[in-house]
C-alpha positions in Angstrom: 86.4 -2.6 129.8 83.3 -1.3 127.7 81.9 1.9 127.8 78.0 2.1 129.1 76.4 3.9 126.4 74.7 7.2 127.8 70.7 6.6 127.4 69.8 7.8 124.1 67.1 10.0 126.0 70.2 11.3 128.3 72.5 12.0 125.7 73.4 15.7 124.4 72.0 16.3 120.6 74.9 18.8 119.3 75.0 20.1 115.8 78.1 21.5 114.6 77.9 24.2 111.4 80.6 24.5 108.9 81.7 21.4 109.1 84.0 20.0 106.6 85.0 16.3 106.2 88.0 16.9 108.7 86.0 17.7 111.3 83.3 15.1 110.9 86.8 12.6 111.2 88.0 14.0 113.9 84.5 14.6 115.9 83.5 11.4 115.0 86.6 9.7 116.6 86.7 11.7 119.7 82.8 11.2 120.0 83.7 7.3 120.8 84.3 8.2 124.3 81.4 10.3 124.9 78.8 9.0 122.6 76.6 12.2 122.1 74.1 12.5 119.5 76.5 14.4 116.8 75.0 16.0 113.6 77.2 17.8 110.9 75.8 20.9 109.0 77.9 22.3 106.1 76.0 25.4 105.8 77.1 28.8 107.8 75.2 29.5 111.0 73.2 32.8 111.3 69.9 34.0 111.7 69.2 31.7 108.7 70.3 29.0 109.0 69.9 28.7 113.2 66.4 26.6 112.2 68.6 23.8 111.1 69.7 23.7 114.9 65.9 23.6 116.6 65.8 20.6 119.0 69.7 20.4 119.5 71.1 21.0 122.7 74.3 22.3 121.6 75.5 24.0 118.9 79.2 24.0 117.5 80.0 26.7 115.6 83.7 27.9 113.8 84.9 31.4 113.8 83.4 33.0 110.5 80.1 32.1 111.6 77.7 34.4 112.9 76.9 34.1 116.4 75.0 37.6 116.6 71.7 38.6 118.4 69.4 37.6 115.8 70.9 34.5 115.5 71.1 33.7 119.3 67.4 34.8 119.1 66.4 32.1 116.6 69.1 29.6 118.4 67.4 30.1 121.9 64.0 29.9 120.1 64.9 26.2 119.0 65.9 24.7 122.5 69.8 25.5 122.3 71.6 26.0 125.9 74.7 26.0 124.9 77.3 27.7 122.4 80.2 25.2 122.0 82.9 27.1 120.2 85.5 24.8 118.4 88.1 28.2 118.0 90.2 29.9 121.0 88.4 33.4 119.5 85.0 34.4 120.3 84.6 37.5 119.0 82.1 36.8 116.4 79.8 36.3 119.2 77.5 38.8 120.9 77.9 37.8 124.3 75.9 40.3 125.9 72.8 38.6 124.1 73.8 35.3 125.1 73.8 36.1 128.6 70.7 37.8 128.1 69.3 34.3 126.7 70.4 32.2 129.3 73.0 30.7 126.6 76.0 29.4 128.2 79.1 30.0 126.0 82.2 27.6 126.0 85.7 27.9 123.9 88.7 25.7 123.5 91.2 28.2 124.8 94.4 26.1 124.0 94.5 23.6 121.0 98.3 23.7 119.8 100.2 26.6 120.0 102.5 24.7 118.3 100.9 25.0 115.0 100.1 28.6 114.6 103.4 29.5 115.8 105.4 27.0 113.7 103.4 28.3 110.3 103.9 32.0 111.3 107.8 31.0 111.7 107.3 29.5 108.2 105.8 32.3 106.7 108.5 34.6 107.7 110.9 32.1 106.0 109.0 32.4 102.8 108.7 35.5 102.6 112.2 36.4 103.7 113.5 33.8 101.4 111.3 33.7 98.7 110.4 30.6 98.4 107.1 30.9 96.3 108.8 32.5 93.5 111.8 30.5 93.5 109.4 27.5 93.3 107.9 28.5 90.7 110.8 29.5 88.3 112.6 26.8 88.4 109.1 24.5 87.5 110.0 26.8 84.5 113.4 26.2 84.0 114.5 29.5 85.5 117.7 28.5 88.0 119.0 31.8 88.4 119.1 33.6 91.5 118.2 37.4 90.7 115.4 39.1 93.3 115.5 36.2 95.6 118.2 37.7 97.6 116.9 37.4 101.8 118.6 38.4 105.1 120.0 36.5 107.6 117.1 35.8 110.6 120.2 35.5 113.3 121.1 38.9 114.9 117.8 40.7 113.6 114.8 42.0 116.1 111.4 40.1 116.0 108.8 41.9 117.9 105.4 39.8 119.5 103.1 41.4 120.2 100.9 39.4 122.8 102.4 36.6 124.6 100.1 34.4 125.6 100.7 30.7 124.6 100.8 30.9 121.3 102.9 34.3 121.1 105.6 32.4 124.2 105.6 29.4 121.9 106.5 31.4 118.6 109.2 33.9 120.9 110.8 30.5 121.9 111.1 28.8 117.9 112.0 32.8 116.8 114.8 32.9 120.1 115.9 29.3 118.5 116.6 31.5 115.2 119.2 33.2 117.4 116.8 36.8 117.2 116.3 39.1 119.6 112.6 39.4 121.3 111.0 42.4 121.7 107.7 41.6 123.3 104.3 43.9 124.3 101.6 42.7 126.1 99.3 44.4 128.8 99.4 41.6 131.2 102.0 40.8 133.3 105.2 40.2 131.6 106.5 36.3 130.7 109.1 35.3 133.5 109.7 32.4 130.5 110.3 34.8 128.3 112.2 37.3 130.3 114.5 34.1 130.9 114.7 33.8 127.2 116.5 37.4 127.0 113.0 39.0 126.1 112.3 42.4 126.6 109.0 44.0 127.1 108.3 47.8 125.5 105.3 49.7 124.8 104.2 48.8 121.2 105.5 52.0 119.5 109.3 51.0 120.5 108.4 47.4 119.4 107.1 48.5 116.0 110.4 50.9 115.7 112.9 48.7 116.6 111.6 44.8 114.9 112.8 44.0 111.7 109.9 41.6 111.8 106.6 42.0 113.6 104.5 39.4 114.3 100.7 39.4 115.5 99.6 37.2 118.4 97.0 38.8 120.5 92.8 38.2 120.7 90.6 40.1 118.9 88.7 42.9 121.4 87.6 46.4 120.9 91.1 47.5 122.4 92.9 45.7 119.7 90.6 46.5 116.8 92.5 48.0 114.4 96.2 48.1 116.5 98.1 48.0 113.2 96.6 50.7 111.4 98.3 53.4 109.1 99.9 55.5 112.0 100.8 52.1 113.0 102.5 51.1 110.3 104.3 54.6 109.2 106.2 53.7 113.1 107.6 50.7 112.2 110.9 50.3 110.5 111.0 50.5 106.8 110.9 47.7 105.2 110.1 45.6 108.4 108.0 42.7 107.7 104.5 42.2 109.3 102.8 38.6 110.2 99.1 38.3 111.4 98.1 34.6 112.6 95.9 36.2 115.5 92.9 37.4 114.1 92.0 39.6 110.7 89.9 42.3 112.8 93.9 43.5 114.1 94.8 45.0 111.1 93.4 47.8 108.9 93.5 46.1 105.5 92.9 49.2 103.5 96.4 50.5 105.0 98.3 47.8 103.8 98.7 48.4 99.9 99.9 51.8 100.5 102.4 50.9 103.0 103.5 47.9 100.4 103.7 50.0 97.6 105.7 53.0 99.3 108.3 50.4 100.5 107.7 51.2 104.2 106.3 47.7 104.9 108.9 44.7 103.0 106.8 42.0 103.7 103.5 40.7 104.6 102.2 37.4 105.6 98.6 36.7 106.6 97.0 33.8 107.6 93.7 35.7 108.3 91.9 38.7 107.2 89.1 40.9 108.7 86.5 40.2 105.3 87.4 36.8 105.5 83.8 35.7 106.2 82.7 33.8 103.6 85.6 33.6 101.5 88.0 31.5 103.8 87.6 27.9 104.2 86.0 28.0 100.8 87.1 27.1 96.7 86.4 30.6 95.0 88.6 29.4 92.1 85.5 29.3 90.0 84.7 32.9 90.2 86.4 36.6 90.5 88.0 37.3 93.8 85.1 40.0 94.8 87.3 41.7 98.0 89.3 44.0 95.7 91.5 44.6 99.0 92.4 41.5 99.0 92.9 40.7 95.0 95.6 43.6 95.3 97.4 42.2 98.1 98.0 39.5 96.2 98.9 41.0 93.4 102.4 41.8 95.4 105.6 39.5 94.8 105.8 40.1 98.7 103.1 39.3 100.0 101.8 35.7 101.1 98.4 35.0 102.2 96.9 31.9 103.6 93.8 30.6 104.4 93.3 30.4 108.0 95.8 27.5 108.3 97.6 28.1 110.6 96.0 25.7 113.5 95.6 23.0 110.9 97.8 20.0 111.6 96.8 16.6 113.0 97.4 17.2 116.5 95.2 20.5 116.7 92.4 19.0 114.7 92.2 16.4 117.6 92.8 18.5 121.1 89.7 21.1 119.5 87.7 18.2 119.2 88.4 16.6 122.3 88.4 20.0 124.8 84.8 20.9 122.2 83.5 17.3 123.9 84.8 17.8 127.3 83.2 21.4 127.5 80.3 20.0 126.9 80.2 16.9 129.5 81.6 19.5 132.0 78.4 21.8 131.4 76.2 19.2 131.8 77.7 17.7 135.0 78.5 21.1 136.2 82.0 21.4 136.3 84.0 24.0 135.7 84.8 24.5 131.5 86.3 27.2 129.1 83.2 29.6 129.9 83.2 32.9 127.9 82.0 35.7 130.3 80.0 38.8 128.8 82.3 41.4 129.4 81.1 44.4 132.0 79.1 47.3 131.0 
């Protein structure tokens, strides 16, 4: 049976900023069963740019725009009523402001925790192995095996650190690896993982004891920062260090010394906290300006990715889908993925 198309008059106008061609696909599919008024902005959003969005309803940002008070300001100004987040993370957004406006704020809490925990398993297999380098000798010609020598994953410590679904979801592939789960989080403790042979410890025993450390908690004032130098001088030496969470968790000045001292072995990032403006980008043209950055990747052992992680098929379509379902839930209102200010 045939949808009834919504009213033009009745329907939603929602602009979405930073879109790229993936997610005009996959909007534009989902929107079939909703039928809003979609509009796709390339440009960033901030106080800027936020005139592109007066007379929308809605606008869709991604999570290196900037969702600050001036922005909101200029957003409100325009008509806009709600802030339709198509990321789990919403800390480039002043909420305080936004309740303040009468902005309603909405996430997609869950897309596929699947993804980001399958690529921070394969970063830890690339890096442990070496599989960039080895790549790229034998493109060369190069079959021999000097400085590619790994370790065995079986029998070793990994460490998560936040265990929500995406940090469960990566214990569980890591526990497939026959490792042993070290796990920190300030909420309750997983009775999943617990079953899985898990054991929760405050995060200085977790950094101690893991021979590979892996980031999976949200980005709030409390965790600004958690692997910072005297962070990193507890871990084990030569412990490997993954970050698919969020940039803002780790102080990216500390890194190079720790790399080039030896006491961290490894490092893979799939975000980074100056990533604003550089990520989701082609820079290829043009000198990498983040000289943080440019020497992190100057390391044999390092491997950095652009914000990935979430990027497969099946994520692409449960952010769209949840984005549009947010938004037909705040209009009829029903309960959605509302992002609370938090308490003074």
């Amino acid at each position: 049976m045939s949808r009834t198309p919504i009213p033009s008059q009745a329907r939603p106008r929602m602009i979405l900023f930073s879109a790229r061609q993936y997610d005009i696909d996959t909007f534009t599919d989902a929107n079939t069963a909703f039928q809003y008024d979609l509009h796709f902005q390339e440009s960033h959003l901030d106080a800027d740019t936020a005139v592109l969005a007066d007379g929308y309803d809605v606008v869709c940002p991604f999570v290196n725009d900037t969702v600050d008070a001036a922005t909101l300001e200029r957003l409100h100004k325009g008509g806009t009523r709600l802030i339709a987040l198509r990321s789990a993370g919403f800390n480039h957004v002043d909420l305080p402001a936004a309740q303040r406006l009468g902005i309603t704020v909405v996430r997609v809490p869950a897309y596929s925790p699947h993804a980001v925990a399958e690529h921070a398993a394969g970063l830890i297999l690339a890096l442990n192995r070496k599989l960039p380098r080895a790549v790229a000798r034998t493109r060369e010609g190069d079959f021999s095996l000097n400085g590619l020598l790994g370790f065995d994953l079986y029998g070793k410590t990994v460490g998560v650190v936040g265990t929500g679904i995406i940090g469960r979801c990566f214990a569980r592939v890591m526990a497939g690896f026959g490792m042993q789960v070290l796990a920190h989080d300030p909420g309750e403790p997983s009775a999943e993982l617990l079953a899985l042979g898990a054991r929760y410890v405050p995060l200085d025993a977790l950094l101690a004891q893991s021979d590979v450390v892996s980031l999976h908690c949200p980005l709030v004032p409390a965790t600004r920062h958690l692997i910072d130098r005297n962070a990193l001088a507890k871990m084990k030496r030569g412990a490997m260090l993954i970050n698919t969470g969020r940039g803002g968790l780790v102080e990216s000045s500390a890194l190079v010394e720790a790399l080039k001292s030896g006491q961290l072995g490894h490092l893979g990032l799939d975000v980074y906290e100056e990533e604003g403006g550089l990520f989701f980008e082609d820079h290829s043209d043009t000198p990498l300006q983040d000289d943080v950055l440019a020497r992190l990747l100057m390391f044999p052992n390092v491997i950095v990715t652009s914000h990935q992680a979430f990027f497969t098929r099946e994520a692409m379509n449960e952010i769209a889908q949840t984005t549009l379902r947010n938004v037909k839930a705040w209009r009829d209102g029903a309960p959605c993925n509302l992002v609370d200010a938090p308490h003074a």
